[in-house]
N, C-alpha and C positions, 0 to 999 in steps of 0.2 A: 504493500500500500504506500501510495507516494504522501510527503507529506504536505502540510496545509501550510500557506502563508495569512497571514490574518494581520490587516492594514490597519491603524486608528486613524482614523478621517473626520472623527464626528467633533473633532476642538474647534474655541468658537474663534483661532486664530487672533487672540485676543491683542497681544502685545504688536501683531504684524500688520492689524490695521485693514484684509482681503482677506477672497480665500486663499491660502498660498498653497493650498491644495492642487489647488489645479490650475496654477501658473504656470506657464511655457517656460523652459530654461535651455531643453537641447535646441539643434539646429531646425528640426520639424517642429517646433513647438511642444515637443515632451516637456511633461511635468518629470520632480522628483522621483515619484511614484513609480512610471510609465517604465525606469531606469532599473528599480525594484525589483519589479515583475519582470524586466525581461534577466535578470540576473538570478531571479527564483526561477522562472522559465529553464534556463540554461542549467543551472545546480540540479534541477531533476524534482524539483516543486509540482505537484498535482492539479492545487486547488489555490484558488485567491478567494478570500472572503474580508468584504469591504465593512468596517463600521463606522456609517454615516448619520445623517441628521435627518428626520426623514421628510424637512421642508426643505432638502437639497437633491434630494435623491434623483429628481428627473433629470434635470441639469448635469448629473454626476454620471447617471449611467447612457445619455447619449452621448457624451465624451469616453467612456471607455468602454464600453459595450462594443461597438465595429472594430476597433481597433483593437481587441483581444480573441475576439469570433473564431473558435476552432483552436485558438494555441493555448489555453486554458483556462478551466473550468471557473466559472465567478457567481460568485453568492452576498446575496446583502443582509447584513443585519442593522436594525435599528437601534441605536442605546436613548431608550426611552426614561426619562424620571422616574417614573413607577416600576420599572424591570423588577424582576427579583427580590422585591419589597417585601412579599407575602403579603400579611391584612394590613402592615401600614402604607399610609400615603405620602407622597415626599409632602414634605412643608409647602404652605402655597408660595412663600414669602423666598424661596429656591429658586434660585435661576441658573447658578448652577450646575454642571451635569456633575454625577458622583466621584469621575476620576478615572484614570487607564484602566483598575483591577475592573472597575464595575463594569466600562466596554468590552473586558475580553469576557466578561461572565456574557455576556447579553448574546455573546459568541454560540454559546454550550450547545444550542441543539443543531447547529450547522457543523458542529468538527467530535468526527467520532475516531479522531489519529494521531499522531505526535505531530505537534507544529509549532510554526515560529509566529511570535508577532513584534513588529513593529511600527513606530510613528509614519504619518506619510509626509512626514517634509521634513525628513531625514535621508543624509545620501549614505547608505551606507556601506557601496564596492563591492564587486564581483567576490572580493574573497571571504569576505565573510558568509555570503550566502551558500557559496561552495563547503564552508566550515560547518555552517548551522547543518545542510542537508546531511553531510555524512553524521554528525549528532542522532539527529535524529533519525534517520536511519539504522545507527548500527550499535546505539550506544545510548539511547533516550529509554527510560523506562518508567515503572513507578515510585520508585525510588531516585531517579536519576535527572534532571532538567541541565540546562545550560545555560550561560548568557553570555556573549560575545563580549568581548570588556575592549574597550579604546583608551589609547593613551593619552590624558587628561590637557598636557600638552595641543594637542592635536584635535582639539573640541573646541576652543573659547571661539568669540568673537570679539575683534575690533571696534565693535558699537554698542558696548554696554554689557551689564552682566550675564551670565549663565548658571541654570540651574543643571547640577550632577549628580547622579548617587556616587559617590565616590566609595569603589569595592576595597574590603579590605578582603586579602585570602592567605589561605595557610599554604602549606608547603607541597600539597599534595593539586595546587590550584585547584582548590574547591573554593567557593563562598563563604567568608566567615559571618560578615556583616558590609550594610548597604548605608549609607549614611546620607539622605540630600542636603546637597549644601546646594543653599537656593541664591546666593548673589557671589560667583565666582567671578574675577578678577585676573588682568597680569596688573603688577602692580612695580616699579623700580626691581625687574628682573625676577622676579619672585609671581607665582601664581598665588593668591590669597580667596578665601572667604571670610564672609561679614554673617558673625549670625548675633545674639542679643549681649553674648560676653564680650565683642568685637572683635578684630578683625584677627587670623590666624592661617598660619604657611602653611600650603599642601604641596607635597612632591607631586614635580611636576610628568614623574614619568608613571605615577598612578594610573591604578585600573578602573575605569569608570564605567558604566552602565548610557548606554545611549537608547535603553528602551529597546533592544534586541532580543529576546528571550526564544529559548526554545524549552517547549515544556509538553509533557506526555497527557494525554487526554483525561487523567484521571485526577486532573485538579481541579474540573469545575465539582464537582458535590463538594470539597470542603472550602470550597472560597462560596461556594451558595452561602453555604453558614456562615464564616468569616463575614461574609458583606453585614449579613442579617443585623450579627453581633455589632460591626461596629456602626451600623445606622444607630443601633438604639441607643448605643453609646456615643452616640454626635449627635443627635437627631436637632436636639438646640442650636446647634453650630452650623449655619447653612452655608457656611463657605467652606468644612472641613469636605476631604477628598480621602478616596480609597486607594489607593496605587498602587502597583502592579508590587513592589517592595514587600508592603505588608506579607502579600499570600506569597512572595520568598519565601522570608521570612516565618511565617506559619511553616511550610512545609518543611524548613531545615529544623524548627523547635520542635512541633506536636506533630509531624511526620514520618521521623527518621528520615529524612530526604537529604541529598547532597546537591547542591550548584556548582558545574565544575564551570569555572572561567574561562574560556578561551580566545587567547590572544589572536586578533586580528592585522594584517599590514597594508588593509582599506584602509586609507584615510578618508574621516568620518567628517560632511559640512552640511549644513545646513541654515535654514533663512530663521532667524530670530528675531530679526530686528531686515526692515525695510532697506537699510542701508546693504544688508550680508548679500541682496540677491546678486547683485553684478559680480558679485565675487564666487557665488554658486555656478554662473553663466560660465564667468572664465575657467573655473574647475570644471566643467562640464564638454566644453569647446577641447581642452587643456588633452583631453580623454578620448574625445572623437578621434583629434588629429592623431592621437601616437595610437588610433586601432583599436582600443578595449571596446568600442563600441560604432557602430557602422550608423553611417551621417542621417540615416533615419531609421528608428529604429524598430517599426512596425511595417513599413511596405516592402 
């Protein structure tokens, strides 16, 4: 069984000001995404299952619906407020959505396989998807998930801060612990985050989490529960979020589960900030010209 790739699409692209979802950056006007898929395509990827918004959905699937027609299989899920609430209802006073764990739960009855998910306006290189497939393939179980780690280095932006989980791992590259640090920085040659004790050094050749995960099918029933648990546990807090960390997290405490790390030499770019996209363009152009990728990439 080949495995699933599973897109987050549904953010409301908040800090970028569009959709940068589905902004052109190759030479045919591919999106981020578009580069994705054909790089899950090539690694031996089955299925694409998209989670969207679903006052965007038309719009979303006349743009990639022809141009994937017959190279592989695509499925849409909705991440609704209400998903997976049981009897409660979200707050009216939410706007909003729950957070990455909650979209890939929203996933559960579209993927019965081991598969990866990641952001879509994230670029994340032919070699990691090549990395994730064979994981999951040959080495993914119920016990076992993975996450692609990037070199922390090799993540920031030149136009304002970035938010990272920055991995700590043991010796055996497993997962120990995931930490977000939500305003990272270079700062007079030093990479820094600011959190409420102020501001503190991270080595800059650290393993971070860029939202790549590959994980075995048999973690949506207990992230069902986990979500459940921590709605009722936030349910006051309408701007608290579920994130894919937590139900790590879960799985390596009340699992026995292991997350083995896996080092990537895709360099990872993406649009955070309005200003990053010309610089996506030229990475992207940068890639055509030396051959990783042919001047369009669906005809």
């Amino acid at each position: 069984m080949q495995p699933t790739l599973l897109i987050l699409a549904a953010g409301m692209a908040s800090r970028y000001g569009s959709m940068k979802q589905v902004q052109g950056f190759g030479p045919a006007g591919e999106t981020i995404m578009d580069y994705s898929i054909y790089d899950a395509i090539r690694a031996g990827f089955g299925k694409v299952v998209f989670i969207i918004r679903r006052d965007f959905a038309d719009d979303f699937k006349a743009k990639f619906e022809p141009k994937l027609k017959g190279k592989i299989k695509t499925e849409y899920v909705y991440q609704e407020m209400d998903s997976y609430l049981g009897d409660l209802k979200a707050p009216a006073e939410r706007t909003k959505p729950w957070g990455t764990g909650h979209a890939v739960l929203c996933a559960k009855d579209m993927i019965k396989e081991p598969f990866a998910v990641i952001n879509a306006d994230d670029f994340y290189g032919k070699d990691s998807f090549v990395k994730a497939a064979d994981f999951l393939n040959n080495k993914c179980s119920e016990k076992q998930y993975a996450i692609i780690g990037y070199e922390l280095a090799k993540t920031l932006s030149d136009h304002g801060t970035v938010s990272r989980g920055v991995c700590q791992v043991d010796n055996k590259n497993n997962l120990v612990s995931i930490k977000e640090r939500t305003k990272i920085y270079r700062e007079n040659g030093n990479i820094v985050y600011e959190d409420e004790a102020g501001k503190h050094t991270v080595p800059s050749d650290s393993s971070v989490s860029m939202n790549f995960w590959c994980f075995h099918q048999n973690l949506f029933p207990f992230t069902e529960q986990l979500f459940l648990d921590f709605v009722k546990e936030n349910y006051a807090n309408i701007k608290s979020e579920f994130f894919i960390p937590l139900m790590a997290e879960d799985f390596m405490q009340n699992h026995n589960g292991h997350i083995s790390v896996i080092p990537t030499s895709s360099k990872w770019f993406g649009v955070t900030y309005k200003e990053d996209a010309p610089v996506v363009k030229a990475s992207v152009d940068k890639l055509v010209a030396s051959g990783e990728y042919p001047p369009s990439l669906w005809s």
